[in-house]
C-alpha positions in Angstrom: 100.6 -74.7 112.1 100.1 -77.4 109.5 102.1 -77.8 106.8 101.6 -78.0 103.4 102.2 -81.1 101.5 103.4 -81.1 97.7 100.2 -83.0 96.5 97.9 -80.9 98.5 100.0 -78.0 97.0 99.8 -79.7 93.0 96.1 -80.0 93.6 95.6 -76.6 94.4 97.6 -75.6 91.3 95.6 -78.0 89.1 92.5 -76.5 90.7 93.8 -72.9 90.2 94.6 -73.6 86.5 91.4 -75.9 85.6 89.5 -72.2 86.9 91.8 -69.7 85.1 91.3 -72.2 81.5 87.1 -72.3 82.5 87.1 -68.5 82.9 89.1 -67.9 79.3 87.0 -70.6 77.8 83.6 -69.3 78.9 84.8 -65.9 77.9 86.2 -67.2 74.3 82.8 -68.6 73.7 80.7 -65.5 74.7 83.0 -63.5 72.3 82.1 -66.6 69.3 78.6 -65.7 69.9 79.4 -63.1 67.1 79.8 -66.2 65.1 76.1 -67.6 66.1 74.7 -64.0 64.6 76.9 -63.9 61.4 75.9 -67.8 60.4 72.3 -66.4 61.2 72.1 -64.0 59.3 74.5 -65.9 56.5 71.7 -68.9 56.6 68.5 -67.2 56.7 68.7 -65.9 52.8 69.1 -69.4 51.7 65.1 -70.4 52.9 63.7 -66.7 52.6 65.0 -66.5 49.0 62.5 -68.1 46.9 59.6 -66.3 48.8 61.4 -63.0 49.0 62.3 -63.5 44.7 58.1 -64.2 44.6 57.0 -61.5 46.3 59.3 -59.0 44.4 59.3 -60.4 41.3 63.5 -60.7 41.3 65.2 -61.8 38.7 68.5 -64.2 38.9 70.3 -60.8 39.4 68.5 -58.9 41.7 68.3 -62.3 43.8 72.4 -62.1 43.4 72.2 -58.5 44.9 70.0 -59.6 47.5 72.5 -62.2 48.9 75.6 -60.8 47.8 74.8 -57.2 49.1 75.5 -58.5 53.0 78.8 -59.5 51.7 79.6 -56.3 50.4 78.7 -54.7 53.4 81.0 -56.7 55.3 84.2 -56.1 52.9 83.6 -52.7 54.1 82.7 -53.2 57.8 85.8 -55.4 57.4 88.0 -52.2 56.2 87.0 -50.3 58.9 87.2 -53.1 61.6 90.7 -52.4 62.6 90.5 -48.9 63.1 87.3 -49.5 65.3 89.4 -52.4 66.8 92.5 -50.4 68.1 90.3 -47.1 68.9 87.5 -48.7 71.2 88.8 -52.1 71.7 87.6 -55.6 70.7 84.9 -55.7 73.1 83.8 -52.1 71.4 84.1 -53.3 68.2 81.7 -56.0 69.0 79.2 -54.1 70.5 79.1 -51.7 67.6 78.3 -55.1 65.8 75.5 -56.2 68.1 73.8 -52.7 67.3 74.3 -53.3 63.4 72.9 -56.6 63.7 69.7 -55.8 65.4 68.8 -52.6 63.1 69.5 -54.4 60.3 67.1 -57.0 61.2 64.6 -54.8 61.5 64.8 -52.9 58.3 65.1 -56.5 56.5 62.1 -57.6 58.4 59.5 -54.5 57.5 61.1 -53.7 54.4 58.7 -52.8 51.6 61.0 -52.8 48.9 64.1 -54.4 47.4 65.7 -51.5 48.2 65.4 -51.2 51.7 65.5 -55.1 52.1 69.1 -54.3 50.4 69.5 -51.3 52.9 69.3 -53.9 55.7 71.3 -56.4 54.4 74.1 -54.0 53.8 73.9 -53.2 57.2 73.7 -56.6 58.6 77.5 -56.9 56.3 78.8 -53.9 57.9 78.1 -55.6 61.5 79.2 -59.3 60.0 82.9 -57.8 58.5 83.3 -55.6 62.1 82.5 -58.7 64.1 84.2 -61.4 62.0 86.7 -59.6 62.3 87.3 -58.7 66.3 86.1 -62.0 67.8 88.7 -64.3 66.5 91.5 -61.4 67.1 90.1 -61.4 71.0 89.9 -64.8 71.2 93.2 -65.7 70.2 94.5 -62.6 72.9 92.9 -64.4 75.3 93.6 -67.9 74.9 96.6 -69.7 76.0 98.5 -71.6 73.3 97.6 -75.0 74.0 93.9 -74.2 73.5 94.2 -71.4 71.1 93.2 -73.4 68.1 90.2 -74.6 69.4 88.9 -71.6 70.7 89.4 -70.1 67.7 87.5 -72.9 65.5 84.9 -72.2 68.1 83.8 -69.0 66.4 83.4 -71.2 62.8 81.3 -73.7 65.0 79.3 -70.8 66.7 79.0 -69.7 62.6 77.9 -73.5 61.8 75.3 -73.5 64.2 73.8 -70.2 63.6 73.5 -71.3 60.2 71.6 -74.9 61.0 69.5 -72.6 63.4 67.9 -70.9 60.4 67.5 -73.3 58.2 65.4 -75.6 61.3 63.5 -71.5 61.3 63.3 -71.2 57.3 62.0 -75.2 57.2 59.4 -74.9 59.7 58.3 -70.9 58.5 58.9 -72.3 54.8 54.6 -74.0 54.4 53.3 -70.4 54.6 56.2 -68.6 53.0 56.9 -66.1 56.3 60.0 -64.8 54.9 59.6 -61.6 57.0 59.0 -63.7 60.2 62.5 -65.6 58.8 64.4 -62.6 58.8 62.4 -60.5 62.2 63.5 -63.4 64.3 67.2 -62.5 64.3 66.4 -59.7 66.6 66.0 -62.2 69.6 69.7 -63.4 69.5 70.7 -59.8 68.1 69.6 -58.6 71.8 70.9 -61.4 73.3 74.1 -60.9 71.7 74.3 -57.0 73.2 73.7 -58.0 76.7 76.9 -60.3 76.5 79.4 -58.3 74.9 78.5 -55.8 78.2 80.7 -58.2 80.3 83.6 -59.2 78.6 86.8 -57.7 79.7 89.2 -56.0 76.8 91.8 -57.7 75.9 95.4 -57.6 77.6 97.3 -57.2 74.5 95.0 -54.3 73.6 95.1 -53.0 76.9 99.0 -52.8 76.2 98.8 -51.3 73.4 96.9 -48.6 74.7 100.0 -48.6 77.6 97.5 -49.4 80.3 99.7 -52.3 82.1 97.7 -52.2 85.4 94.3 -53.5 84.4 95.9 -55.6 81.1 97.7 -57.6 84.6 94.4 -57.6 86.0 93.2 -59.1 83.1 95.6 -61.6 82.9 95.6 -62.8 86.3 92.1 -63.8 85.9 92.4 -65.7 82.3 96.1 -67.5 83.9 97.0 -70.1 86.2 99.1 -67.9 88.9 100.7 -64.4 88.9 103.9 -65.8 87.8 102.5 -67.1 84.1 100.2 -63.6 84.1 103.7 -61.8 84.6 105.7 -63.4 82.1 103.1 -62.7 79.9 103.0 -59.7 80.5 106.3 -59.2 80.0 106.6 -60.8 76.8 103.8 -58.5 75.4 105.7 -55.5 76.7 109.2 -56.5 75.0 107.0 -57.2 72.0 105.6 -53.7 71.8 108.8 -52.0 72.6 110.8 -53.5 69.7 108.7 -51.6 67.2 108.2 -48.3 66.6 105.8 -49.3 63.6 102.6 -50.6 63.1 99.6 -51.1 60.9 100.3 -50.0 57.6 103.8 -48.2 58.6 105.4 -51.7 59.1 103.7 -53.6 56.2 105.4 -50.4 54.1 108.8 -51.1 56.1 109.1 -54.9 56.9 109.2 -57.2 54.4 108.6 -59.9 56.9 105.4 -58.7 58.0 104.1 -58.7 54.3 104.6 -62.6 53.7 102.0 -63.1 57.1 99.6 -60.6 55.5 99.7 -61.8 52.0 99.4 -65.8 53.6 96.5 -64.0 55.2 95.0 -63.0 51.9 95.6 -66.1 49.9 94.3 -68.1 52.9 91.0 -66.3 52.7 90.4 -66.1 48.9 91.0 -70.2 48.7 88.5 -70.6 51.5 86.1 -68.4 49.4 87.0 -70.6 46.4 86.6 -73.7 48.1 82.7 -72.8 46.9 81.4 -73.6 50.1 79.2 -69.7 50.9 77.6 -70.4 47.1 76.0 -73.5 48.3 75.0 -72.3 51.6 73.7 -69.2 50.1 71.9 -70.9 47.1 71.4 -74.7 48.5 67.4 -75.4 47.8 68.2 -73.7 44.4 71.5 -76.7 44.1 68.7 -79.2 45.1 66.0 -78.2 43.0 68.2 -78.5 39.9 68.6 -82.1 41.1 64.8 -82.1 41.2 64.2 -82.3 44.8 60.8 -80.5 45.8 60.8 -77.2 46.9 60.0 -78.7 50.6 62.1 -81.0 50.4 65.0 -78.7 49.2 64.6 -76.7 52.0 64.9 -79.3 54.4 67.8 -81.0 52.5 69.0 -78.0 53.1 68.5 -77.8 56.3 70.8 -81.4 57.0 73.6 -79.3 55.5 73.4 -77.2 58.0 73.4 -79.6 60.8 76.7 -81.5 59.2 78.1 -78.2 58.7 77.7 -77.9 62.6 79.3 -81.2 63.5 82.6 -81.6 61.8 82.9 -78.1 62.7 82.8 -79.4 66.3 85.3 -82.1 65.0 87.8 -79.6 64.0 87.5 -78.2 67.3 88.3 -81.5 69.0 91.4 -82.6 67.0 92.7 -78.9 65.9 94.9 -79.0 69.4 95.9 -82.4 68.7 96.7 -83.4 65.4 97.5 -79.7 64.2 96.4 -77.3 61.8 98.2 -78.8 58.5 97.0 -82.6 58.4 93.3 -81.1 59.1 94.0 -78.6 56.7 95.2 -80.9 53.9 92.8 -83.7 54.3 89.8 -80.9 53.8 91.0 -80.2 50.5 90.8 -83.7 49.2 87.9 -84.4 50.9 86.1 -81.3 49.3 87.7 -81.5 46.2 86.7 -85.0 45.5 82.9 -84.6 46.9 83.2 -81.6 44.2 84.1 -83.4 41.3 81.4 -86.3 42.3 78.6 -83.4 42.6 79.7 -82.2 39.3 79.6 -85.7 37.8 76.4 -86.6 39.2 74.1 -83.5 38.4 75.6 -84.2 34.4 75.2 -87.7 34.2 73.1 -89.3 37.2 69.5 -88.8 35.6 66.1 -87.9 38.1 65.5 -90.8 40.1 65.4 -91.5 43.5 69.2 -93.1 43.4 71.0 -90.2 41.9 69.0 -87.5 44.3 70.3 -89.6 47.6 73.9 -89.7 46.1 73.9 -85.9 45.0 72.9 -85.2 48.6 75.6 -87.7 50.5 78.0 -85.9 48.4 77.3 -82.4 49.2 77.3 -83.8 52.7 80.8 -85.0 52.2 81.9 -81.6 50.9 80.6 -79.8 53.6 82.1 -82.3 56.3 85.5 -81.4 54.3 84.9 -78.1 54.0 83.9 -77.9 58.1 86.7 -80.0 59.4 89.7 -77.5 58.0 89.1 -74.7 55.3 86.2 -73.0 57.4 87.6 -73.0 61.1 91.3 -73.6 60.3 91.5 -70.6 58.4 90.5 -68.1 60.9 92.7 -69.2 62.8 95.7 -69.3 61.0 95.1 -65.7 59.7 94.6 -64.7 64.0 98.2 -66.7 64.8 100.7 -65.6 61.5 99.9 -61.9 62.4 102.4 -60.0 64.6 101.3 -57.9 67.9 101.9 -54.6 66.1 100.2 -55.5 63.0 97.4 -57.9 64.0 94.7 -55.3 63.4 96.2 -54.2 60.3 96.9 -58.2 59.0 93.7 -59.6 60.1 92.0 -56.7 58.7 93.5 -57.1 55.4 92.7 -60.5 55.6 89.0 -60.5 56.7 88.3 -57.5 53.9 89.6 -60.4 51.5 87.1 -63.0 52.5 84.3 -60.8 52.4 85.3 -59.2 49.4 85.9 -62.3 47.5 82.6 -63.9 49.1 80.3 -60.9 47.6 82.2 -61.7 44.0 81.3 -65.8 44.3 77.9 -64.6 45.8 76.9 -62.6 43.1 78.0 -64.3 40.2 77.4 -68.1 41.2 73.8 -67.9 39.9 75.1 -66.3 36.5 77.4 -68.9 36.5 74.5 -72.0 37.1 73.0 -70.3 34.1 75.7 -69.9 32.0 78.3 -72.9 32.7 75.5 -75.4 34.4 75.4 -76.7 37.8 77.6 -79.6 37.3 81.0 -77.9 35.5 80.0 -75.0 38.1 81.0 -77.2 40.9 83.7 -79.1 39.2 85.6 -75.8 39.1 85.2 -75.4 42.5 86.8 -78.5 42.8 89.9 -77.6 40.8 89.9 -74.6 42.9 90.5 -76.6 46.1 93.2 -78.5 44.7 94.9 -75.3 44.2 94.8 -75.2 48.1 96.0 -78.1 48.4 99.2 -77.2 47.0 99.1 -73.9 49.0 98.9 -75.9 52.0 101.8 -78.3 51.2 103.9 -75.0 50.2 103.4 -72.8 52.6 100.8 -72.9 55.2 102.6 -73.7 59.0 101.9 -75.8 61.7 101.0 -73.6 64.8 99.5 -75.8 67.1 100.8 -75.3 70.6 102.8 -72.3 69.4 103.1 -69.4 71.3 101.7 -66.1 69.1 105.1 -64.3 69.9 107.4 -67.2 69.0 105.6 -67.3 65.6 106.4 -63.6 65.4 110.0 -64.1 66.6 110.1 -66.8 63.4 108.4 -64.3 61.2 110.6 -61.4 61.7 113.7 -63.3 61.9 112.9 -64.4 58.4 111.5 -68.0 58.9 110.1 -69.3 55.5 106.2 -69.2 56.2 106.1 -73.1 55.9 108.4 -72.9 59.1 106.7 -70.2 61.5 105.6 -72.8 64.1 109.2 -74.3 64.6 
């Protein structure tokens, strides 16, 4: 019989461990495509806009409505998210999500009102604030620590490029003024989207929860290395489970502890909403027009947002594992609130020429670079890792109703406020606002990268200042 040697025995390991990481990763991303749908549907308004506002005759408010009325679907999908979450699973709550999405593309696409075009978009929230909020939650169940921050950003870049998909649709659609063709498209990847949420397995830590320890080791073993790092997993979600009676709302009422993660949760998301970055995605050709870009040429201005958006995204992906959450984190809000304050300074002072229109648009580029490389993806993820197993649903859920509630509010009053303030001390509040996160950051935001999610809970509940979680 031959024997086998240590190498031959290491390569079979790497080989074993290179398949288990492929198999979470290919699964993490089919779970982001949730992402890809919600930057659709987030970046399609932005082109369709001015044609839909035509067509209707909407005013600055309706238009407000229009755009905002996704996000306040989503604050209440979002409310309802956990409850789906822990009843059908992640992989339920996502496929509730895929249906959403692809009725509510169809009513936006034949509606022959405002109202039912509001009808749609309200629906098309619902399915954004259930799905926004179950993919990063499975991800970061599946995912093993070392990885777990970039597979998590990989739902923002799946969000980046869904957005730079529609404006490319919105540019090229834009001569004739197809907004209904704009918004009908969706269906494809709304389809497409359905047929892959069919195949991904629940989560383990779900499955646990539910007290279903055969198929959550099933599970495991095929996302792990060996049996061995499966079983100690396993056994550290079981001893997790068991110290708690409470959960959800029950242990935010009884333990203190678990209130600091769900309020950093909160915080974390209205700063990212603050940051101002949704209220130039949502209203960019009307950001470019005031600094008198062509209608043409603000939608395809726009349209190069969209693709840096999508690249530092990718960036944060890359280094989010490597340098950690904090430094991104940190250099984002300088980055963004400087480009801010330039944007601000150029649309008061910088005139009409060709000059000050190529440096108003490098500087929005800048801000969305900043904004991409830490306060989009960074942010999810923190909100997925700071939540304990008992009350992730409840945390995250909390957390995700924030976002979206604080994104309808920005939504709906950033055109009021271009009226009222003016474009340029419009986006030089925004750029006070993010040094506000700055300071949140230094104060309390921790470093999780290569953190296990149930030593950041053993920190939480053993009373850990929040700034310390990840040590």
């Amino acid at each position: 019989m031959v024997g086998v040697t240590p190498a031959s025995q290491n390569k079979e390991a790497s080989a074993g461990e290179q398949n288990a990481t492929g198999r979470a990763t290919i699964l993490g991303i089919l779970a982001a495509l949730s992402g890809l749908m919600f930057g659709l549907d987030t970046g399609v308004v932005a082109g369709a806009l001015p044609f839909i506002s035509m067509d209707f005759h909407a005013s600055a408010v309706l238009q407000g409505w229009i755009v905002s009325s996704m996000m306040a679907g989503a604050a209440v999908g979002a409310m309802f998210a956990g409850r789906i979450s822990v009843s059908f699973g992640r992989t339920g709550a996502m496929l509730g999500a895929g249906i959403l999405f692809l009725i509510g593309t169809l009513f936006c696409a034949f509606a022959p009102s405002v109202v039912l075009l509001v009808t749609g978009r309200v629906l098309l929230g619902l399915a954004v604030g259930v799905a926004a909020f179950a993919a990063p939650l499975y991800i970061s169940e599946i995912t093993v620590e070392s990885a777990r921050g970039a597979m998590i950003s990989l739902y923002q870049l799946m969000v980046s490029l869904g957005i730079f998909l529609a404006f490319i649709s919105d540019s090229f659609l834009s001569e004739g003024g197809h907004w209904r063709w704009m918004l009908g498209i969706m269906a494809v990847p709304a389809v497409l989207f359905l047929i892959v949420v069919l195949i991904l397995p629940h989560s383990p830590r779900w499955l646990m929860m539910r007290g279903d320890k055969d198929r959550a080791r099933k599970v495991l073993r095929l996302l792990r290395s060996d049996e061995e790092v499966a079983e100690a997993e396993l056994a550290d979600i079981h001893a997790r489970l068991e110290k708690s009676s409470d959960a959800g709302f029950g242990l935010f009422r009884s333990n203190r502890n678990f209130r600091r993660s769900v309020f950093l949760g909160i915080v974390l998301q209205i700063m990212q909403q603050l940051s101002g970055i949704n209220a130039l995605l949502y209203y960019a050709p009307r950001v470019f027009e005031a600094a008198h870009f062509g209608t043409n040429a603000s939608v395809w201005a726009t349209t190069l947002v969209g693709l840096t958006n999508m690249v530092f995204t990718g960036v944060a992906i890359m280094f989010a594992d490597r340098w950690g959450r904090r430094p991104l984190l940190l250099t984002s809000c300088v980055v963004v609130g400087l480009a801010l304050l330039g944007v601000g300074g150029v649309l008061a002072f910088g005139g009409q020429g060709m000059t000050t229109a190529i440096l108003l648009c490098g500087l929005i580029l800048m801000f969305v670079a900043g904004f991409a490389i830490g306060e989009g993806p960074l942010v999810w993820a923190l909100c997925s890792e700071v939540q304990p197993t008992r009350g992730r649903d409840f945390g995250i859920g909390c957390s995700t109703v924030t976002n979206w509630t604080a994104n309808w509010v920005i939504s709906s009053l950033f055109p009021l406020m271009m009226l009222a303030m003016g474009a340029s001390w419009t986006f030089i509040l925004f750029a006070v606002l993010n040094g506000v996160f700055l300071l949140i950051t230094l104060g309390f935001v921790p470093e999780t990268k290569g953190v296990s999610l149930e030593k950041i809970e053993s920190n939480l509940f053993a009373g850990v200042s929040l700034r310390r979680l990840g040590e």
